[in-house]
mmCIF file as gemmi writes it, N, C-alpha and C atoms, coordinates in Angstrom:
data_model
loop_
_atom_site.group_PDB
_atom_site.id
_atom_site.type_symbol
_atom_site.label_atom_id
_atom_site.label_alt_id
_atom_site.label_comp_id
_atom_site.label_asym_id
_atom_site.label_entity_id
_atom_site.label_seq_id
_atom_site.pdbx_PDB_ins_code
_atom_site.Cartn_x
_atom_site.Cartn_y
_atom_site.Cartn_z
_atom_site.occupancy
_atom_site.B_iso_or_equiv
_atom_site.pdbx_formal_charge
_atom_site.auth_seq_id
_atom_site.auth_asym_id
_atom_site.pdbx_PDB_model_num
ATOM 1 N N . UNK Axp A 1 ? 101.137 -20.029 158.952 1 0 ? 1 A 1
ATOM 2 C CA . UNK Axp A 1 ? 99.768 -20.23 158.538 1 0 ? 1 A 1
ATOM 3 C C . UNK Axp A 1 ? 99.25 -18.902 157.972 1 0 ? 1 A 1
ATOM 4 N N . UNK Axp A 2 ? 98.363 -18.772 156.986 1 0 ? 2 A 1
ATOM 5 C CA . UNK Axp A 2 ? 98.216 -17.693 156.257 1 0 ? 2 A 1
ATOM 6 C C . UNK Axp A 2 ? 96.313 -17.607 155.818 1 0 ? 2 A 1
ATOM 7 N N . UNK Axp A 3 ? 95.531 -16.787 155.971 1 0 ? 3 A 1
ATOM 8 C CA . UNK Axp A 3 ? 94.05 -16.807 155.987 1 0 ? 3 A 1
ATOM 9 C C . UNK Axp A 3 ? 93.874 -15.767 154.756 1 0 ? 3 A 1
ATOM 10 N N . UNK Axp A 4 ? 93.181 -16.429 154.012 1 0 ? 4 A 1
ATOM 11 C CA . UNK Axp A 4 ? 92.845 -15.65 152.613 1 0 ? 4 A 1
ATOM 12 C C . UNK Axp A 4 ? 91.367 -14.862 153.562 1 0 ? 4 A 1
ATOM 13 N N . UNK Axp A 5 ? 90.741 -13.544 152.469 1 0 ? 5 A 1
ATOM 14 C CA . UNK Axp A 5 ? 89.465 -13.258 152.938 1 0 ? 5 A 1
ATOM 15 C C . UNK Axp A 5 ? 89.353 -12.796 151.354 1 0 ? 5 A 1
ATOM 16 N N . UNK Axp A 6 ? 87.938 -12.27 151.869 1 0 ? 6 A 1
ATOM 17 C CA . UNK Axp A 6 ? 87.213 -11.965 150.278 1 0 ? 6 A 1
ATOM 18 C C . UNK Axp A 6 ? 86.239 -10.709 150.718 1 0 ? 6 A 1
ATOM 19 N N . UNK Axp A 7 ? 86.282 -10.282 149.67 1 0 ? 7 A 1
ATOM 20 C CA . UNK Axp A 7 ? 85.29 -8.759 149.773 1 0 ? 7 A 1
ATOM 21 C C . UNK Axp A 7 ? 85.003 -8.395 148.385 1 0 ? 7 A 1
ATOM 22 N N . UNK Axp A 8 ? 83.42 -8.674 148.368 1 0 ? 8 A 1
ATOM 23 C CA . UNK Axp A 8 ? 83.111 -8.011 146.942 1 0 ? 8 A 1
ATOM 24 C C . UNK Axp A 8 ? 83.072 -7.077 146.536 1 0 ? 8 A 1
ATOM 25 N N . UNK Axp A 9 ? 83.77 -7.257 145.036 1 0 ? 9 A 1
ATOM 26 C CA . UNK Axp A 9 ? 84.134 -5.846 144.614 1 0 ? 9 A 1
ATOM 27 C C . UNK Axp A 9 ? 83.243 -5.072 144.294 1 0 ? 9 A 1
ATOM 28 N N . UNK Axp A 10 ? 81.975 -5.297 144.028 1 0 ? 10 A 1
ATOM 29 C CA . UNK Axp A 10 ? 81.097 -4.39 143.276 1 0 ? 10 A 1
ATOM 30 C C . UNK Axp A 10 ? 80.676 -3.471 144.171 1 0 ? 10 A 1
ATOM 31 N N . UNK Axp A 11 ? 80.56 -4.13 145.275 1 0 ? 11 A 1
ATOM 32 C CA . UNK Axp A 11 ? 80.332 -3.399 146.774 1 0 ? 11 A 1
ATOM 33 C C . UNK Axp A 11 ? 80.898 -2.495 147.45 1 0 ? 11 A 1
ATOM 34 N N . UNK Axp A 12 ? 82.406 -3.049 147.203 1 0 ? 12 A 1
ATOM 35 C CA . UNK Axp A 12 ? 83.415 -1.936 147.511 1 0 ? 12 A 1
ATOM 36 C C . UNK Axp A 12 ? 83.821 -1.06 146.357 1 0 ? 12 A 1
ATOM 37 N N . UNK Axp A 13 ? 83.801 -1.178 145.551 1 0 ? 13 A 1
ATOM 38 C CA . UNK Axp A 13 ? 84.402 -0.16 144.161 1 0 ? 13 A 1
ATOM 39 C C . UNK Axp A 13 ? 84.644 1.106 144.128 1 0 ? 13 A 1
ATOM 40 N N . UNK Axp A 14 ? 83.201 1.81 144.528 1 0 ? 14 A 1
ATOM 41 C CA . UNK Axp A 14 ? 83.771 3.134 144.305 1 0 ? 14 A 1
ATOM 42 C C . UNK Axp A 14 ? 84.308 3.777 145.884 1 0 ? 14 A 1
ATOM 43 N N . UNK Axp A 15 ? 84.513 3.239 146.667 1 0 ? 15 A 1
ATOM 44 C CA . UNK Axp A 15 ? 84.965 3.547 148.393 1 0 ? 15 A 1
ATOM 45 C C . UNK Axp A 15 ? 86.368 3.491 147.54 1 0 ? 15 A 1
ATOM 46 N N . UNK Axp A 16 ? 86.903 2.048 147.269 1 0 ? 16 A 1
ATOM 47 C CA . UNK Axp A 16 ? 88.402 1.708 146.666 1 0 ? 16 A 1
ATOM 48 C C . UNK Axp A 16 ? 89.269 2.986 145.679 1 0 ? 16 A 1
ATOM 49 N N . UNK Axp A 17 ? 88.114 3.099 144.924 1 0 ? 17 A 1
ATOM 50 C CA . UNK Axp A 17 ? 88.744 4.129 143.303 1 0 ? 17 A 1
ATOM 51 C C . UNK Axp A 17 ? 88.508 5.024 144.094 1 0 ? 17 A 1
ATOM 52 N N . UNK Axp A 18 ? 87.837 5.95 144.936 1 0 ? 18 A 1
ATOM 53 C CA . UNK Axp A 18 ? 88.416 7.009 146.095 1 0 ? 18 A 1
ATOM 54 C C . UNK Axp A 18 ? 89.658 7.166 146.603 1 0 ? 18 A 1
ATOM 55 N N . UNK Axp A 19 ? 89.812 6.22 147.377 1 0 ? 19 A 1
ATOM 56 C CA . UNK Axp A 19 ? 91.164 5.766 148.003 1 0 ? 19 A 1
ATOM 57 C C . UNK Axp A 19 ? 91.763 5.766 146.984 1 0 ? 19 A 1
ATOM 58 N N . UNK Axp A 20 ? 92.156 4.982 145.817 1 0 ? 20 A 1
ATOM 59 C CA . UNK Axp A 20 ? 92.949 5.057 144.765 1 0 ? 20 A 1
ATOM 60 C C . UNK Axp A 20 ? 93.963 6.423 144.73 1 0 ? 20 A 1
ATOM 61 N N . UNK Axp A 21 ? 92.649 7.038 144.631 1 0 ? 21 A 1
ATOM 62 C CA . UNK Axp A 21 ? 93.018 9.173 144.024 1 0 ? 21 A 1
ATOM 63 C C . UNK Axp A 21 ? 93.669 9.608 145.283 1 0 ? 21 A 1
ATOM 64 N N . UNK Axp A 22 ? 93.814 9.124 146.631 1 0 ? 22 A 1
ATOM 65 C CA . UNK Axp A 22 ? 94.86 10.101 147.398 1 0 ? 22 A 1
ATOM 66 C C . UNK Axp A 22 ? 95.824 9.998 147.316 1 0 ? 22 A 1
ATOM 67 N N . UNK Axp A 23 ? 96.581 10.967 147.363 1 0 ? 23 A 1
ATOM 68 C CA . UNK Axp A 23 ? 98.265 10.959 147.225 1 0 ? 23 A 1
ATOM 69 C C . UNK Axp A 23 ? 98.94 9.725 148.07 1 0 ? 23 A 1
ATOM 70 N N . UNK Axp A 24 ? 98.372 9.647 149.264 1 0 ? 24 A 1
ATOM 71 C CA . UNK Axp A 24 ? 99.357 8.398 150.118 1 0 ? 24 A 1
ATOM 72 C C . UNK Axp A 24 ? 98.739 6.946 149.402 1 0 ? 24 A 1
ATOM 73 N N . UNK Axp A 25 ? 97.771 6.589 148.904 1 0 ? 25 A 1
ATOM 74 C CA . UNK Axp A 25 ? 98.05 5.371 147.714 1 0 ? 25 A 1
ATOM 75 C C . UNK Axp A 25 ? 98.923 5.812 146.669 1 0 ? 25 A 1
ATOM 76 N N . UNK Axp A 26 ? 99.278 6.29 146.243 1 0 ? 26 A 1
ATOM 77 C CA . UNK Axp A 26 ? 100.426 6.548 145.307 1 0 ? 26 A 1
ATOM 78 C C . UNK Axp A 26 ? 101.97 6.167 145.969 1 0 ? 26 A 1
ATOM 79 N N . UNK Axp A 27 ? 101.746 6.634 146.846 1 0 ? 27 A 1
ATOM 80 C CA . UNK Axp A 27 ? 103.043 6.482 148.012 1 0 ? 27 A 1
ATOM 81 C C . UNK Axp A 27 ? 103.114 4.987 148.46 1 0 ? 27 A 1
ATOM 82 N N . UNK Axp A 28 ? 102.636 4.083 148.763 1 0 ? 28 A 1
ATOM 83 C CA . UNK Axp A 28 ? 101.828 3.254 149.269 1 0 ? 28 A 1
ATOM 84 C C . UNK Axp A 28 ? 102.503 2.253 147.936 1 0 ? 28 A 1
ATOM 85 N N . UNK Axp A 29 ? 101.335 2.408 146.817 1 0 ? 29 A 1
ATOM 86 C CA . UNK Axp A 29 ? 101.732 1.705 145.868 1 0 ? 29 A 1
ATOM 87 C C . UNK Axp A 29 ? 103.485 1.413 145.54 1 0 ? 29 A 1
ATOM 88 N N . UNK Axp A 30 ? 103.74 2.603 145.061 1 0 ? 30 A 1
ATOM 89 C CA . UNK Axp A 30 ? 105.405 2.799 144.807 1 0 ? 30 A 1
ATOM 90 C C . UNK Axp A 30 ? 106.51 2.079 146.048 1 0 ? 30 A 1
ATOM 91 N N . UNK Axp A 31 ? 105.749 2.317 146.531 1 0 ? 31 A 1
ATOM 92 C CA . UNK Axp A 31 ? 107.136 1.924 147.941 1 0 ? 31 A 1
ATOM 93 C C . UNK Axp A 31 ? 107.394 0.473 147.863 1 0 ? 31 A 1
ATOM 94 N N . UNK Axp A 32 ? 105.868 -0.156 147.995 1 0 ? 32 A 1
ATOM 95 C CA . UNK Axp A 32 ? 105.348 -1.581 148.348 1 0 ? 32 A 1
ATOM 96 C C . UNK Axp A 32 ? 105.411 -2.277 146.872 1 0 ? 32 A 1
ATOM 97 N N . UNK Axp A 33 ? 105.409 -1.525 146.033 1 0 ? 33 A 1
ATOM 98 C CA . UNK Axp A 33 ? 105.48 -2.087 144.565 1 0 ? 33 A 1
ATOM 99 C C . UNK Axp A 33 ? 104.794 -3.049 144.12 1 0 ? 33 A 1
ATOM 100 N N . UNK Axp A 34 ? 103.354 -2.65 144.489 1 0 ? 34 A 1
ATOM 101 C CA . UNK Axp A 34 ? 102.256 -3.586 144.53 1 0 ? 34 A 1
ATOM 102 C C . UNK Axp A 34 ? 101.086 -3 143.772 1 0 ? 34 A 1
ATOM 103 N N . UNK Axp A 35 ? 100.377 -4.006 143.264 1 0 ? 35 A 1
ATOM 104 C CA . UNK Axp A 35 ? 99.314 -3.267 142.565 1 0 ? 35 A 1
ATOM 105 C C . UNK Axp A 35 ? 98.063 -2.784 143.158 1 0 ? 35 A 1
ATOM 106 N N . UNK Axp A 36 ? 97.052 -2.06 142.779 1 0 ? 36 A 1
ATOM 107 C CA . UNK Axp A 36 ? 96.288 -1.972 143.794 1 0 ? 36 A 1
ATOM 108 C C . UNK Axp A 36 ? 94.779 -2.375 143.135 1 0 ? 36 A 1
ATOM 109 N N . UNK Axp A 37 ? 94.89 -3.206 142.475 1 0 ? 37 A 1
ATOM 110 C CA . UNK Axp A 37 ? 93.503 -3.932 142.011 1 0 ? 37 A 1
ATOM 111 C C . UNK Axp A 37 ? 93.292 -4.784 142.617 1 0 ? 37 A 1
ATOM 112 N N . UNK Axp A 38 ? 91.776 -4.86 142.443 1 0 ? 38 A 1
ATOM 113 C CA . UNK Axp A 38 ? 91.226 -5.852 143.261 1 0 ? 38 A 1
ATOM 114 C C . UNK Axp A 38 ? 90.385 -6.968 142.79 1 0 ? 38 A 1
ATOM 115 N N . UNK Axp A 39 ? 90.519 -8.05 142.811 1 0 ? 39 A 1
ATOM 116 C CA . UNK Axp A 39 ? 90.411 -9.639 142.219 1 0 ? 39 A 1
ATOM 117 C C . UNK Axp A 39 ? 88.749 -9.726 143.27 1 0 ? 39 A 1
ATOM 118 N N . UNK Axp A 40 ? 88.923 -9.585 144.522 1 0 ? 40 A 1
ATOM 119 C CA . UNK Axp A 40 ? 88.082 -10.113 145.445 1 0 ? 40 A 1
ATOM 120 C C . UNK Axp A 40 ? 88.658 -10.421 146.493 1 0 ? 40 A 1
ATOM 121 N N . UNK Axp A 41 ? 89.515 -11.816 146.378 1 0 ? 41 A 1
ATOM 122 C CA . UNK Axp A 41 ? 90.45 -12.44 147.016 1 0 ? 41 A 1
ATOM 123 C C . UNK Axp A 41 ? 91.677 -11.784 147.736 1 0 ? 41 A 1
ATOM 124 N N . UNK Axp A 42 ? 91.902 -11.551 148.796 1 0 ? 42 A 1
ATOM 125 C CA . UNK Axp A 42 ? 92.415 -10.718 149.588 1 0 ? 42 A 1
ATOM 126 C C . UNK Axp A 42 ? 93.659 -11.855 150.077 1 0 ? 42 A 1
ATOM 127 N N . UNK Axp A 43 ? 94.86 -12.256 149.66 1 0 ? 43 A 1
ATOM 128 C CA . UNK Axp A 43 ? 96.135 -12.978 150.261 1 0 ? 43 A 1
ATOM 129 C C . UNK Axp A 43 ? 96.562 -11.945 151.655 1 0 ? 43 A 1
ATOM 130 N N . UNK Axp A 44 ? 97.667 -12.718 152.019 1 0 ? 44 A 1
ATOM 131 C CA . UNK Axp A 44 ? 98.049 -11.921 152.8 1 0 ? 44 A 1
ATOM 132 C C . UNK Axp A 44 ? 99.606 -11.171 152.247 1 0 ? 44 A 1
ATOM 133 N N . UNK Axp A 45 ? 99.568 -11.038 151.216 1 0 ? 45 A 1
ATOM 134 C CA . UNK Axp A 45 ? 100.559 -10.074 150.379 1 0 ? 45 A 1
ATOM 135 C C . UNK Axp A 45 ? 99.988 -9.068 149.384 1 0 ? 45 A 1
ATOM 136 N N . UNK Axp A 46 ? 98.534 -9.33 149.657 1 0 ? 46 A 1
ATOM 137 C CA . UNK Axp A 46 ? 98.226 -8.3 148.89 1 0 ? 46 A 1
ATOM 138 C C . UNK Axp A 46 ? 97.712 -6.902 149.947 1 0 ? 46 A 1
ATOM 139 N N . UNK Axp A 47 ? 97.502 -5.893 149.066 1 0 ? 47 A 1
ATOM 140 C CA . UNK Axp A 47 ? 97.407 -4.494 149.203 1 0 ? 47 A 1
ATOM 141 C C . UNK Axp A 47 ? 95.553 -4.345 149.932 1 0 ? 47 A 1
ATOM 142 N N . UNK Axp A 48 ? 95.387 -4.272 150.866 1 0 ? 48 A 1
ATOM 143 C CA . UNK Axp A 48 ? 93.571 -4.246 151.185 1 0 ? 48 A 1
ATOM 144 C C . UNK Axp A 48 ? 93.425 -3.098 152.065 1 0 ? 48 A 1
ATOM 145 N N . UNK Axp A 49 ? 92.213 -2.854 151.389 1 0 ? 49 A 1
ATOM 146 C CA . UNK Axp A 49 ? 91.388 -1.131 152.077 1 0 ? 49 A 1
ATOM 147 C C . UNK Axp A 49 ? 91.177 -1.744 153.579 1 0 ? 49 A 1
ATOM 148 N N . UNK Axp A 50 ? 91.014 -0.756 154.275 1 0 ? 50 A 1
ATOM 149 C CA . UNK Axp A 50 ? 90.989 -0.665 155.904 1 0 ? 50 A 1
ATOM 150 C C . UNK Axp A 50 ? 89.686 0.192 156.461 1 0 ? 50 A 1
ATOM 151 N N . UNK Axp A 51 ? 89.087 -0.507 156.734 1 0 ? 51 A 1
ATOM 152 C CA . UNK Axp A 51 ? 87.977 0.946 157.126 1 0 ? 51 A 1
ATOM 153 C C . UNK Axp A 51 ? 88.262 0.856 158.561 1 0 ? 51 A 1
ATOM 154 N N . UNK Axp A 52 ? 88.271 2.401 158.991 1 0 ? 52 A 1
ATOM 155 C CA . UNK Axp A 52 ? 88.468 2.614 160.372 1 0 ? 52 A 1
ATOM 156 C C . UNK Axp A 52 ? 87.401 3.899 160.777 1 0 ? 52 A 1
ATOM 157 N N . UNK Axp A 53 ? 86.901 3.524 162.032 1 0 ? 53 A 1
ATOM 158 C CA . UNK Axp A 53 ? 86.155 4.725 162.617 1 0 ? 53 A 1
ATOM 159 C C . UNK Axp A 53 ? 86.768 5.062 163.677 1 0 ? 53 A 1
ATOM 160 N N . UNK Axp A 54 ? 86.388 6.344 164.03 1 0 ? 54 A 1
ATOM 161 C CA . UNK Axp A 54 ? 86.711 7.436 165.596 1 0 ? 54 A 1
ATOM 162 C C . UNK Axp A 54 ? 85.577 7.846 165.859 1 0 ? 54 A 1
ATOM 163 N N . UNK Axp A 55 ? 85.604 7.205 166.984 1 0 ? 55 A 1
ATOM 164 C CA . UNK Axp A 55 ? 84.814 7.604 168.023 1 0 ? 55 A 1
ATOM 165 C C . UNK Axp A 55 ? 85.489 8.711 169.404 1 0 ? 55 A 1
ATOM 166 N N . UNK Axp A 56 ? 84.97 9.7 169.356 1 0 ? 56 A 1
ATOM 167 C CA . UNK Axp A 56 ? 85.271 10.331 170.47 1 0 ? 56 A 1
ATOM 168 C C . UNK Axp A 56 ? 84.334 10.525 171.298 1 0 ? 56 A 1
């Protein structure tokens, strides 16, 4: 069983094209040989940003 999600892009854009520019999306991309644009539509084979916080 497989759950699509969605996240608008206009919203996320420039957080994404950030991420884009670090070296480990480059790494990331190449390895996984995946693209890293974003439609909206989030499969579960595609490539999706992660937001994570720390709390200490």
């Amino acid at each position: 069983m497989c759950t699509w999600f969605y996240a608008e892009k206009a919203t996320l854009s420039p957080i994404i094209t950030k991420a884009q520019q670090l070296p480990l999306s480059n790494i990331i991309r190449n390895t996984m040989s995946r693209s890293a644009e974003m439609s909206g539509n989030i499969r579960p084979t595609d490539m999706a940003a992660v937001f994570a916080t720390y709390i200490k």
